[in-house]
C-alpha positions in Angstrom: 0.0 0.0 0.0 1.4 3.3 -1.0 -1.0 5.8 0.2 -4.8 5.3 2.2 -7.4 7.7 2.5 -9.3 7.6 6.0 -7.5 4.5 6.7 -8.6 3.1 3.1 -6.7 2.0 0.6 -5.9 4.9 -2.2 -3.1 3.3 -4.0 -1.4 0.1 -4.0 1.0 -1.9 -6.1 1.9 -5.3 -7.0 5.6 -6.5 -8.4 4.7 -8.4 -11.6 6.3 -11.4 -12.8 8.8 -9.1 -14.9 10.0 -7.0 -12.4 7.9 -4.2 -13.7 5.5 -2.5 -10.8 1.5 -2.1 -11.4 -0.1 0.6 -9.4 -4.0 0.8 -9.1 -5.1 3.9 -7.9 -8.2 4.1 -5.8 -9.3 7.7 -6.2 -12.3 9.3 -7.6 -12.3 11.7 -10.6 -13.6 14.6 -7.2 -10.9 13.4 -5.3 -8.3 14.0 -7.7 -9.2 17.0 -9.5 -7.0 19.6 -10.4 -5.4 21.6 -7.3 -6.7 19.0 -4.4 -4.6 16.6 -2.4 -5.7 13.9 -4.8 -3.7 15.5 -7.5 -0.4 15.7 -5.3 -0.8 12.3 -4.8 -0.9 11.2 -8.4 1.7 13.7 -9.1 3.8 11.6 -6.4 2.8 8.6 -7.7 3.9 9.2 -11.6 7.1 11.2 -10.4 8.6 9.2 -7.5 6.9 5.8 -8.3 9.0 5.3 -11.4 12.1 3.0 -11.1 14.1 5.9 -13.1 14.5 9.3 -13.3 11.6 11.0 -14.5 11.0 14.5 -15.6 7.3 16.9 -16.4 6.9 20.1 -16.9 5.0 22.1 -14.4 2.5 24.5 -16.1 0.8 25.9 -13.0 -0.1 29.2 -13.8 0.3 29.0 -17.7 -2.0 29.9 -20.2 -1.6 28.1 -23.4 -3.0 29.2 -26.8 -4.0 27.0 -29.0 -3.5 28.4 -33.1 -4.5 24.2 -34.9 -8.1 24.9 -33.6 -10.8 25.0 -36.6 -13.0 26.0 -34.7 -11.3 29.3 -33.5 -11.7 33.1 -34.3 -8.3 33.1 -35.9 -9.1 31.0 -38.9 -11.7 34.1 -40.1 -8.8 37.0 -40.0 -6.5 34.7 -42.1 -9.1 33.5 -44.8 -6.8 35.0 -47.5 -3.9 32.5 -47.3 -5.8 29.5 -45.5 
């Protein structure tokens, strides 16, 4: 077991018969939206769970804009060349 939630299981993990670990995480999609402790945990999990070094990017804070969208206002102000 790896980390409970009032004293119930939130993540465990089994060695499988190649070495290789399987986690099973426990939580809810409201328990692990974005900000809550449930996210720090699966951030945890996928960063210090790994075997090897890993690295991510953290975007907190970022906006990012999106210019492959079909759908967006952008497409109409460059009709001439698209």
């Amino acid at each position: 077991m790896w980390a409970t939630r009032d004293g119930q299981p939130a993540i465990t993990a089994l060695r499988a018969a190649d070495g290789s670990t399987v986690a099973t995480v426990g939580l809810g999609v409201g328990q692990a939206r974005a900000g809550g402790p449930g996210t720090a945990v699966l951030k945890r999990l996928l960063t210090c769970g790994c075997p090897f070094p890993t690295a991510w990017l953290d975007l907190a804070g970022a906006v990012v804009l999106r210019m492959d969208d079909p759908g967006a206002s952008a497409n109409v102000h460059l009709r001439s060349w698209s």
